[in-house]
C-alpha atoms as a printed R data frame, in Angstrom:
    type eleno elety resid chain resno      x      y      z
1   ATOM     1    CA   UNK     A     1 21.608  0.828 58.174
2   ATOM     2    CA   UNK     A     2 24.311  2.123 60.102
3   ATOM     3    CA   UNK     A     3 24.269  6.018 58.438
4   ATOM     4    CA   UNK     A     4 21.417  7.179 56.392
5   ATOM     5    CA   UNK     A     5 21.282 10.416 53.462
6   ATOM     6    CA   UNK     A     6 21.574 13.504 55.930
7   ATOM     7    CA   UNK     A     7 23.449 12.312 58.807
8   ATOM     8    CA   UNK     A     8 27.232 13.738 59.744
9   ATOM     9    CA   UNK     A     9 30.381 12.033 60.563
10  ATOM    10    CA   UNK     A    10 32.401 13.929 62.718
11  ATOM    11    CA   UNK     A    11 36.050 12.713 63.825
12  ATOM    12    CA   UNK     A    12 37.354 14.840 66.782
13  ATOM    13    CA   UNK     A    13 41.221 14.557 67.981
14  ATOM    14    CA   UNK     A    14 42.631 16.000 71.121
15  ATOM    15    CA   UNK     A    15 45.659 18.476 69.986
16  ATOM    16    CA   UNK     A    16 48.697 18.056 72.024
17  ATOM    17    CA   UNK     A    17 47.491 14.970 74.017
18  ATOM    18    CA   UNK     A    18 51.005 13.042 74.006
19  ATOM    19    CA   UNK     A    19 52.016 16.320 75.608
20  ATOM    20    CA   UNK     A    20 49.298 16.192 78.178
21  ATOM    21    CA   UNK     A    21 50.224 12.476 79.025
22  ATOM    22    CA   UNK     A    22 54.425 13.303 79.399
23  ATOM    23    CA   UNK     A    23 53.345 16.081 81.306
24  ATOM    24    CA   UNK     A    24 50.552 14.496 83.913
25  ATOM    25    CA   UNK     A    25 50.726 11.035 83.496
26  ATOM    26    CA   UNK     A    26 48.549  8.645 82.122
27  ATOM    27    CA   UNK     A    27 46.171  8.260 84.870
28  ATOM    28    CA   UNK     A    28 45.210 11.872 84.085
29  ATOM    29    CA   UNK     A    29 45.030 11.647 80.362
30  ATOM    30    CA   UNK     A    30 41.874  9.107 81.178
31  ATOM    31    CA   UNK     A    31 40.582 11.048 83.457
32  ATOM    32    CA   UNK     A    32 40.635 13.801 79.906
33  ATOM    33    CA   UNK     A    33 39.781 11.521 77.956
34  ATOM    34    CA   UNK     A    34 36.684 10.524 80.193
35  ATOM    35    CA   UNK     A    35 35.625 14.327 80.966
36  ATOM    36    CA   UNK     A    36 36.230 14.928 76.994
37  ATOM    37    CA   UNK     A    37 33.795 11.638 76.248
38  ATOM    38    CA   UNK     A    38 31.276 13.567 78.799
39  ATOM    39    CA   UNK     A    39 31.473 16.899 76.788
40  ATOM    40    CA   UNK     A    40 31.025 15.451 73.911
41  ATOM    41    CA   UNK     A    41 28.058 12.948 74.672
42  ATOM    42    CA   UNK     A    42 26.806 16.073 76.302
43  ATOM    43    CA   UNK     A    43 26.427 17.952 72.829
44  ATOM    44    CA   UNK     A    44 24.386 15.327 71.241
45  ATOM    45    CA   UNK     A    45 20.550 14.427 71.302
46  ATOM    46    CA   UNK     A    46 19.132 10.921 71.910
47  ATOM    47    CA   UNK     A    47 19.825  9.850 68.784
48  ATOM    48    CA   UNK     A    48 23.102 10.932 68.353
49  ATOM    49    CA   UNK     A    49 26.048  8.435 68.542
50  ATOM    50    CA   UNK     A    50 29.514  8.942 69.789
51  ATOM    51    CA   UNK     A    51 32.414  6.354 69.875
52  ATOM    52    CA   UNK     A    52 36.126  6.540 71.265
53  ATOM    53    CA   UNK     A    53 37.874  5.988 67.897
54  ATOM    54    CA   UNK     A    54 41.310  4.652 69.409
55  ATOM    55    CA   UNK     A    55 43.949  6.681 71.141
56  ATOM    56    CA   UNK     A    56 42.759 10.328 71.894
57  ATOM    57    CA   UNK     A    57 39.996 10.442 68.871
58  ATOM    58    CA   UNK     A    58 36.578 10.344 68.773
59  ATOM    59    CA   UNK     A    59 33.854 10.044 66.425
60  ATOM    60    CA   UNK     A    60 30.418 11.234 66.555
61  ATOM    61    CA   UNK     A    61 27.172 10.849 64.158
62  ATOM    62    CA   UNK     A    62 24.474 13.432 63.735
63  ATOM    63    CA   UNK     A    63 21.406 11.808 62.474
64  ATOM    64    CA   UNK     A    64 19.047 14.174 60.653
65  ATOM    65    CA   UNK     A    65 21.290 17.296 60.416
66  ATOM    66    CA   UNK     A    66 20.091 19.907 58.188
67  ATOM    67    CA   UNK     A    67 23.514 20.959 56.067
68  ATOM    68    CA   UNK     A    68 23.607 24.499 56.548
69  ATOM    69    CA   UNK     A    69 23.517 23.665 60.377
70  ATOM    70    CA   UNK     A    70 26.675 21.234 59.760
71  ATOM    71    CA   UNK     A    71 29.303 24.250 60.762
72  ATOM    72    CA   UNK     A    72 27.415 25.391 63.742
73  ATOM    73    CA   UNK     A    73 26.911 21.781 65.190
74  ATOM    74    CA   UNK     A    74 30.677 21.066 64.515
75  ATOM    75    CA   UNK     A    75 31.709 24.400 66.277
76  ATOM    76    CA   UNK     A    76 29.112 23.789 69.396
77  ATOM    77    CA   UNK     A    77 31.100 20.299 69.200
78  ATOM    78    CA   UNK     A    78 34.281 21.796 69.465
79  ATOM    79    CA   UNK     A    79 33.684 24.957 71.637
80  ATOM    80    CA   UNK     A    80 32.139 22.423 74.647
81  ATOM    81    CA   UNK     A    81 35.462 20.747 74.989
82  ATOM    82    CA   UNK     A    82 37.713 23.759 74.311
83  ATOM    83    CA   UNK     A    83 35.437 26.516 76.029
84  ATOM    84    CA   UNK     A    84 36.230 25.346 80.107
85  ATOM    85    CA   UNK     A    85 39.604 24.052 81.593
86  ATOM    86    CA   UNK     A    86 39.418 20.264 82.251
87  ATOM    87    CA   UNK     A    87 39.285 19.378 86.261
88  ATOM    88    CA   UNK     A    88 42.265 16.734 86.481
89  ATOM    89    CA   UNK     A    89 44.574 19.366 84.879
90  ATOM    90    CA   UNK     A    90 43.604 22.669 85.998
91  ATOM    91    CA   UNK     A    91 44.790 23.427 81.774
92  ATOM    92    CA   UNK     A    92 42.588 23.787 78.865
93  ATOM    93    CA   UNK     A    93 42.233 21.331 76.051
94  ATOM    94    CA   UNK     A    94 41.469 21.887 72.803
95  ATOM    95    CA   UNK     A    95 40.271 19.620 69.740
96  ATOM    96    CA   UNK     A    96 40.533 19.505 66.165
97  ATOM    97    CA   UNK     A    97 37.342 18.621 64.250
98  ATOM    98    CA   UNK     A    98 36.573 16.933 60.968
99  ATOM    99    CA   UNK     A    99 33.144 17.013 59.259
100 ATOM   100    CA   UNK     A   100 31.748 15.037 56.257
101 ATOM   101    CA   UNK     A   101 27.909 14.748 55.745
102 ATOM   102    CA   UNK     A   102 26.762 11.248 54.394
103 ATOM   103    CA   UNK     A   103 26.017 11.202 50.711
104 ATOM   104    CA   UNK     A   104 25.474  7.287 50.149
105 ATOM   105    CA   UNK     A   105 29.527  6.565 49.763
106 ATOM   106    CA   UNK     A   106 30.700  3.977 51.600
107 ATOM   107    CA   UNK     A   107 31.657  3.711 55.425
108 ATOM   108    CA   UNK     A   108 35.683  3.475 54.187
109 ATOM   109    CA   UNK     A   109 35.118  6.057 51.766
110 ATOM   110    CA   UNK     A   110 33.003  8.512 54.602
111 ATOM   111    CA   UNK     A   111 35.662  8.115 57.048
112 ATOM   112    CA   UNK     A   112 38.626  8.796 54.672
113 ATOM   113    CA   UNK     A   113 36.894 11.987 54.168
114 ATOM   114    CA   UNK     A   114 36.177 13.259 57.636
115 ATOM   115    CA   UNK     A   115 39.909 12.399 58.682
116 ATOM   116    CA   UNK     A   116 41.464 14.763 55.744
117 ATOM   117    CA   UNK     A   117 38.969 17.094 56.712
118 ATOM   118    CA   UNK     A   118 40.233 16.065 60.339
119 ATOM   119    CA   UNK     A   119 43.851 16.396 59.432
120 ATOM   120    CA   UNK     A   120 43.685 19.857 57.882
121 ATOM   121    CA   UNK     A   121 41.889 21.191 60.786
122 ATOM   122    CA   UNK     A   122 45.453 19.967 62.519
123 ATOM   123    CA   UNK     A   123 47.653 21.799 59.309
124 ATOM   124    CA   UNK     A   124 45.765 24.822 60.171
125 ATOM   125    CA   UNK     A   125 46.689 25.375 63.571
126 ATOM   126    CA   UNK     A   126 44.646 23.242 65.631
127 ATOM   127    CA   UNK     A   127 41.674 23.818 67.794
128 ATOM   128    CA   UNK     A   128 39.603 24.568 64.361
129 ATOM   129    CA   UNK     A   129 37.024 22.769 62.365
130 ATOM   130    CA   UNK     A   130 37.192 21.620 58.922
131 ATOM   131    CA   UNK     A   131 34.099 20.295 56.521
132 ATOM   132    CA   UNK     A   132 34.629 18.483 53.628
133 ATOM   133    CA   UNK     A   133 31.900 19.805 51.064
134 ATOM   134    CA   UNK     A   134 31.178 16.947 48.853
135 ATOM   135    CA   UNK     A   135 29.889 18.893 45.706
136 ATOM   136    CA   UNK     A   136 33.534 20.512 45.806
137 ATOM   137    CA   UNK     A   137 35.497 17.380 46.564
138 ATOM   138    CA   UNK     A   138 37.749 20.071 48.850
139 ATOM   139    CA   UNK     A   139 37.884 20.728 52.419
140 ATOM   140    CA   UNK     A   140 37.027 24.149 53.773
141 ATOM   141    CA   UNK     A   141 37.481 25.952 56.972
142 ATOM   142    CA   UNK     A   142 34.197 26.344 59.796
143 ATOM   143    CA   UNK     A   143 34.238 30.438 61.205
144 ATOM   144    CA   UNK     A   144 33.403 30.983 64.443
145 ATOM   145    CA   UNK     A   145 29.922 30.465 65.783
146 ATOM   146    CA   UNK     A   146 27.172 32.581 64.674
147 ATOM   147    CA   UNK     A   147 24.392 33.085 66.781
148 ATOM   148    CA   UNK     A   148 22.574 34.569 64.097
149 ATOM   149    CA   UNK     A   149 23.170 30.508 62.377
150 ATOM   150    CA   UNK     A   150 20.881 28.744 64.690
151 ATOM   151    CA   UNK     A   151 22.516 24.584 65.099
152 ATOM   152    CA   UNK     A   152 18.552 23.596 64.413
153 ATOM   153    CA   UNK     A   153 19.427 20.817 66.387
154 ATOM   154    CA   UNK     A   154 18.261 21.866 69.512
155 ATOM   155    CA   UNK     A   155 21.443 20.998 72.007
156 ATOM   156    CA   UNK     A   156 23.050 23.755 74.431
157 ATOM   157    CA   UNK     A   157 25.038 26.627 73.368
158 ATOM   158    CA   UNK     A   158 27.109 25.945 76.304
């Protein structure tokens, strides 16, 4: 099975990117795009799966996240790509992230659900993260890390 009870979707889109590419060129924007692949492959454990999605989004799966870990993970996720300015640019990028844990719905269904929670990140501003809490049906917003809210999963804080 591709996704099991207890693993987390988690679509990430580079805010701004079209303005990154008119700006440095496209040569550039893959060199991002690589160094934001890195970052993100960086934040996940042997296990963990991330995929370019088309364009300038990703998509990542957790296995074996515990839920109340969910908004630190997807903070940590966001934070490593937003946190340092990227070395082809010299300019900091930032990400929008969507989060929706598995609950035995379909892949169509799953996906659907961590792009709204995707696209409201985006309505809110931008460089945020947005869960969609499946007991609610709604999406709500991710606060800042806590350090006091360990991730559980055992990747950097960095």
């Amino acid at each position: 099975r591709l996704l099991e009870p207890g693993d987390v979707l988690m679509m990430i889109d580079l805010d701004h990117f079209k303005r990154m590419n008119d700006t440095f060129g496209h040569q550039v924007g893959d060199e991002v795009l690589r160094e934001v692949a890195s970052r993100l492959t960086g934040e996940g454990r042997g296990r963990d799966r991330a995929y370019r999605y088309g364009g300038e989004e990703f998509a990542m799966i957790f296995r074996s996240v515990p839920e109340r870990a969910i908004p630190n993970v997807a903070e940590r996720l966001r934070s490593a790509v937003s946190a340092r300015v990227m070395p082809a640019t010299q300019a900091r990028v930032t990400v929008s992230v969507g989060a929706v844990a598995f609950s035995g719905v379909s892949v169509p269904t799953l996906l659907a659900r961590a792009d709204k929670a995707l696209y409201a990140a985006k309505e809110a501003g931008r460089d945020q993260v947005r869960l969609w809490k499946e007991v609610s049906g709604e999406v709500v917003p991710v606060q800042e890390e806590d350090p006091a809210r360990p991730d559980l999963l055992g990747g950097s804080s960095s």
